[in-house]
C-alpha positions as CSV (number, residue, x, y, z in Angstrom):
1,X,-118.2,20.7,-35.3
2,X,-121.4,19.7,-33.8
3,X,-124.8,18.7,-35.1
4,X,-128.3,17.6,-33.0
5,X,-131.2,17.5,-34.4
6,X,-134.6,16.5,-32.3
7,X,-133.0,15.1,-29.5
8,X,-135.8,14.3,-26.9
9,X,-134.2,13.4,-23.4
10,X,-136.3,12.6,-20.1
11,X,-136.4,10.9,-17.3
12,X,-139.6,9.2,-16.6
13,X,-143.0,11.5,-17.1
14,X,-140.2,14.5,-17.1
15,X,-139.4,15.6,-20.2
16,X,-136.3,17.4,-20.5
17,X,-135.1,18.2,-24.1
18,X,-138.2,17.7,-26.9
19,X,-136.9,17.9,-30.5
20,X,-134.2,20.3,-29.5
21,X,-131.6,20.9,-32.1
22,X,-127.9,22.7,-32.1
23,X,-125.6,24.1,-34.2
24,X,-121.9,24.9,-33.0
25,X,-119.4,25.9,-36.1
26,X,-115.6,25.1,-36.0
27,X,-113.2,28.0,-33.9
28,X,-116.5,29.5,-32.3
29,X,-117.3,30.1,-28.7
30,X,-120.6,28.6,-27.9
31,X,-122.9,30.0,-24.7
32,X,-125.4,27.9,-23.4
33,X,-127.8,29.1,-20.6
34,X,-130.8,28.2,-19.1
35,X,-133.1,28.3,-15.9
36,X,-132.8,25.5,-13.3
37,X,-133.6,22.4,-14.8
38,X,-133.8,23.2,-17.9
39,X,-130.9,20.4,-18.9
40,X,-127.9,22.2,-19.6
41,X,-125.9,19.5,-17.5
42,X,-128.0,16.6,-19.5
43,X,-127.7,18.2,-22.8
44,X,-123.6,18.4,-22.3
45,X,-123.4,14.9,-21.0
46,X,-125.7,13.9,-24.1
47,X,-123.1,15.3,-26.1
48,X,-120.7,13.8,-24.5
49,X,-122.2,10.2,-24.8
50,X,-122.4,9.6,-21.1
51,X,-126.1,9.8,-21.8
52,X,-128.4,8.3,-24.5
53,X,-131.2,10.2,-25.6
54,X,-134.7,9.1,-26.3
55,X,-134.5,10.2,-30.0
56,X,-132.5,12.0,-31.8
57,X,-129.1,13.0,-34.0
58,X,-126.0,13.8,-32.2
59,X,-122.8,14.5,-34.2
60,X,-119.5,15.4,-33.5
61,X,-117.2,16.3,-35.9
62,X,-119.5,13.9,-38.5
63,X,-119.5,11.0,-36.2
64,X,-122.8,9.9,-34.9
65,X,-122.3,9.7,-31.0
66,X,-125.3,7.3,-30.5
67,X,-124.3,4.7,-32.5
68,X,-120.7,4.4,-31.8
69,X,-119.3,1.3,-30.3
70,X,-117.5,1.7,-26.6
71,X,-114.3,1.7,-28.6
72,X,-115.3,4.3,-30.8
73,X,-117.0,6.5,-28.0
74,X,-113.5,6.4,-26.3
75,X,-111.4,7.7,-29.5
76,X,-114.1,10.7,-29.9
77,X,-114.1,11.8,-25.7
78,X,-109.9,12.1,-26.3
79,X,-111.2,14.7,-28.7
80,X,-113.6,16.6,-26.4
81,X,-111.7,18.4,-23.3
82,X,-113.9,18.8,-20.4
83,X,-113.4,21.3,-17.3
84,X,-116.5,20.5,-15.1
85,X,-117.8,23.3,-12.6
86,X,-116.2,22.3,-9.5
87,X,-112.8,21.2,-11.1
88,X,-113.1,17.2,-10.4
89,X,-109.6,17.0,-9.7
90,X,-108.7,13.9,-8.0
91,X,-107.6,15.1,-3.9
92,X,-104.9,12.6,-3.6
93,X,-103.2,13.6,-6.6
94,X,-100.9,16.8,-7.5
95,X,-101.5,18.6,-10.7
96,X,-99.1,17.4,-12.8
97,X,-100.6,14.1,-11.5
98,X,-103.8,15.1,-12.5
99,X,-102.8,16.5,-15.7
100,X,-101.7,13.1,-16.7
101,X,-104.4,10.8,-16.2
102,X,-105.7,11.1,-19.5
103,X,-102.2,11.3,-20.9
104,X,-101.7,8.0,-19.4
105,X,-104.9,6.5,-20.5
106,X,-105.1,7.1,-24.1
107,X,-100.7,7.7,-24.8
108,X,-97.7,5.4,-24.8
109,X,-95.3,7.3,-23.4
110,X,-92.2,7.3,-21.1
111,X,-92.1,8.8,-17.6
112,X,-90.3,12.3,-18.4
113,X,-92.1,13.0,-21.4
114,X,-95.5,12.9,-19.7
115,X,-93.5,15.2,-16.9
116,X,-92.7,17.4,-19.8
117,X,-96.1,17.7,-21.1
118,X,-97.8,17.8,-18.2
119,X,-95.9,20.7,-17.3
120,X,-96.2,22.5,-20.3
121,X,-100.0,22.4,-20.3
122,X,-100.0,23.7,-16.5
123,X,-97.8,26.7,-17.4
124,X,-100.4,26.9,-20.6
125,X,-103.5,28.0,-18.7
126,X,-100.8,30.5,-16.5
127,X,-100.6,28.6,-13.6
128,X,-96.9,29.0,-11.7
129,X,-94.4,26.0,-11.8
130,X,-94.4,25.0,-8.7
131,X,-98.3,24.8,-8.5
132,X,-97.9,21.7,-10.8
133,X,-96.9,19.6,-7.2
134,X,-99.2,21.8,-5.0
135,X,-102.7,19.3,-4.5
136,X,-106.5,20.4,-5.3
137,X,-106.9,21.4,-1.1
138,X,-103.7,23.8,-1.4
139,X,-105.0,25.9,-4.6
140,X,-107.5,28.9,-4.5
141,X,-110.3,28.7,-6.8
142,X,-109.4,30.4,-9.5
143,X,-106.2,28.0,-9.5
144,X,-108.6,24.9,-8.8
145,X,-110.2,26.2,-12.0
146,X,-106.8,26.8,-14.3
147,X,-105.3,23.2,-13.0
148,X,-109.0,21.7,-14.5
149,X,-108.3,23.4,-17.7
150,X,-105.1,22.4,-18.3
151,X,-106.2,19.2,-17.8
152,X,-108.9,19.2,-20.4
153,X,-106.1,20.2,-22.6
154,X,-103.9,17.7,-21.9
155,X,-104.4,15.8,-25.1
156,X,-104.9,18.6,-27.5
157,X,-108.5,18.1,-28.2
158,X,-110.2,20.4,-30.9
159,X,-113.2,21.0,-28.6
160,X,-113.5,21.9,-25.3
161,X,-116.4,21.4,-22.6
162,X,-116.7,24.5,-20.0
163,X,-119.2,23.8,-17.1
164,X,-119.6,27.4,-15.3
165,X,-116.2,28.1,-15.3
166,X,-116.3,30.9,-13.4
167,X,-118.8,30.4,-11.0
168,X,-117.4,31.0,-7.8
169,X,-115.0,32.9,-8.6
170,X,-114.4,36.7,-8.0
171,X,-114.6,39.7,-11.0
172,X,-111.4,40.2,-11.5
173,X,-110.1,36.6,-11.5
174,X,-113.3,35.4,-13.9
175,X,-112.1,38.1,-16.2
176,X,-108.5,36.7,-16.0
177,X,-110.2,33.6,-17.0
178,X,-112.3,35.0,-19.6
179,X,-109.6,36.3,-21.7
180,X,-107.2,33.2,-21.0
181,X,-110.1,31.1,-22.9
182,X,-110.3,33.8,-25.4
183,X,-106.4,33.5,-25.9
184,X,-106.4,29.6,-26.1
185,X,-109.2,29.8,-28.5
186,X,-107.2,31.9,-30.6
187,X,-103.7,30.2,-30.1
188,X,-104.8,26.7,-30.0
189,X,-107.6,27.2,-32.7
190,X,-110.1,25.6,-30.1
191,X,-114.3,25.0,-30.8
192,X,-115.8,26.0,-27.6
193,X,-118.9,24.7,-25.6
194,X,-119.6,26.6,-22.3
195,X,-122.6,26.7,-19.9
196,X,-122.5,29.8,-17.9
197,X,-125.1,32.1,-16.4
198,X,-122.5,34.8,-16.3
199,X,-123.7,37.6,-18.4
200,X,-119.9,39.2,-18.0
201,X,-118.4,35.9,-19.2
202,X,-121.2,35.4,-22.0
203,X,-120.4,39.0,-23.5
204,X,-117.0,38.7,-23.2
205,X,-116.1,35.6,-25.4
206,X,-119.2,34.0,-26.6
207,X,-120.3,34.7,-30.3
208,X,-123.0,32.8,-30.3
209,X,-125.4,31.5,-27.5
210,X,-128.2,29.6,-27.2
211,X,-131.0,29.3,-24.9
212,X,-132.8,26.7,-23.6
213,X,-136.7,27.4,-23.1
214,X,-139.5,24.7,-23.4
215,X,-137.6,22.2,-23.5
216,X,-135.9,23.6,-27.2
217,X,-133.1,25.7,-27.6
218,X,-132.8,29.0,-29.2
219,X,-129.4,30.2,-30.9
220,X,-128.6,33.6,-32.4
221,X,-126.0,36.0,-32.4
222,X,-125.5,38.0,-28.9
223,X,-126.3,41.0,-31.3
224,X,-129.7,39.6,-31.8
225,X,-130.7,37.0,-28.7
226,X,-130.7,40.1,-26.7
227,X,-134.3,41.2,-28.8
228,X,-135.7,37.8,-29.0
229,X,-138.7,38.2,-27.6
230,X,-139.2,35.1,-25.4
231,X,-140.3,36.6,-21.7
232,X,-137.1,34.3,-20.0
233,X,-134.4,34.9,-22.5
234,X,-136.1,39.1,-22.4
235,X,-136.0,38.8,-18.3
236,X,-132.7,36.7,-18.7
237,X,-130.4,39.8,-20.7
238,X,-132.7,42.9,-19.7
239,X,-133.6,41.8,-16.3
240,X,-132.4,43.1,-12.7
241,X,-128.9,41.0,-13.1
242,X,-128.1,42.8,-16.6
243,X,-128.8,46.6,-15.2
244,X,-125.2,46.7,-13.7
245,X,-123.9,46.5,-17.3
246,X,-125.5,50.0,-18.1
247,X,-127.3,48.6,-21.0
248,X,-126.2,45.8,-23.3
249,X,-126.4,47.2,-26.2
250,X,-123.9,49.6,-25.2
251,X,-121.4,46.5,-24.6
């Protein structure tokens, strides 16, 4: 579903990304993680051609996303739902509005069928009916975070973008959320991408992750990532945050 190969990104004497490559197979759930700064953000909006990279390959679903024309680049974001960290949802619209911006912008369709739609994908991600004309400011979080979802779903893509999506928000409503991505993946036969630092989240639906250290990323199984030996990713799954877990082998 998506290829890079060498991508070097940076931003004046900075260097962010150096020859880093990625794998992410059809139907899979992808983790990324990271320290601060270590690009996460820059390496999803590389992906998602808001950013061009010094060097490198970057394909989606066979298309190369650095040499497509605006026109092109359009057609291949319809295909690639996004649900950024803090929702984005536009204050002075409603859900359903919200839901059908993109539906407007890339469909030919009447007034009630957009309704329709827009409805169905709020009631998708489990969100009430009448939250669908409730607006951003009247939602908790965890509903700020379902309306964002549904949508990134709005057009049906095949892959889906998740920027911390549950940061903020408490256990038991991030493992709501965890297993409503779970069923969509398996319901909707989704290819996800998620940045998270949740180790919770990470064991829960990823199968695979990959880390970015020194400016490359490492990918394995969570079976084996755990006993790379890298000191960060080490610290990162075996550190303070992970002993709650009671061992994550045991998980």
């Amino acid at each position: 579903m998506i290829e890079v190969r060498g991508l070097v990104n940076r931003f004046g004497s900075q260097v962010v990304h150096d020859g880093l490559d990625l794998e992410v197979n059809a139907g899979e759930i992808f983790g990324i993680v990271g320290g601060s700064g270590s690009g996460k953000s820059v390496l999803m909006r590389t992906l998602l051609g808001l950013k061009r990279p010094e060097s490198g390959s970057v394909r989606i679903q066979g298309r190369e996303v650095t040499s497509l024309a605006p026109r092109e680049l359009r057609a291949l974001t319809a295909d690639c739902g996004v649900a950024f960290q803090q929702g984005a949802l536009f204050t002075s619209l409603d859900v359903m509005q919200n839901v059908q911006v993109p539906m407007i912008e890339h469909l030919s369709l009447p007034g009630r069928l957009l309704e329709g739609l827009a409805l169905l994908k709020v009631r998708l991600v489990g969100l009430p009916p009448e939250a669908a004309r409730k607006f951003p400011q009247q939602l908790s979080g965890g509903m700020v975070k379902r309306a964002a979802l549904a949508r990134a779903l709005a057009l049906d893509p095949p892959l889906l973008f998740l920027d911390e999506p549950t940061s903020g928000l408490d256990p038991l409503a991030a493992a709501a959320f965890d297993e409503l991505v779970l069923y969509l993946r398996a319901h909707l036969h989704l290819t996800v991408v998620m940045i998270t630092h949740d180790l919770d989240t990470i064991f829960r639906t990823c199968d695979r992750v990959g880390v970015i250290v020194d400016h490359h990323m490492v990918s394995d199984t969570l079976e084996r990532i755990v006993d790379h030996p890298h000191p960060w990713i080490h610290a990162y799954f075996h550190g303070a945050r992970a002993a709650h877990r009671g061992g994550l082998h045991g998980t």
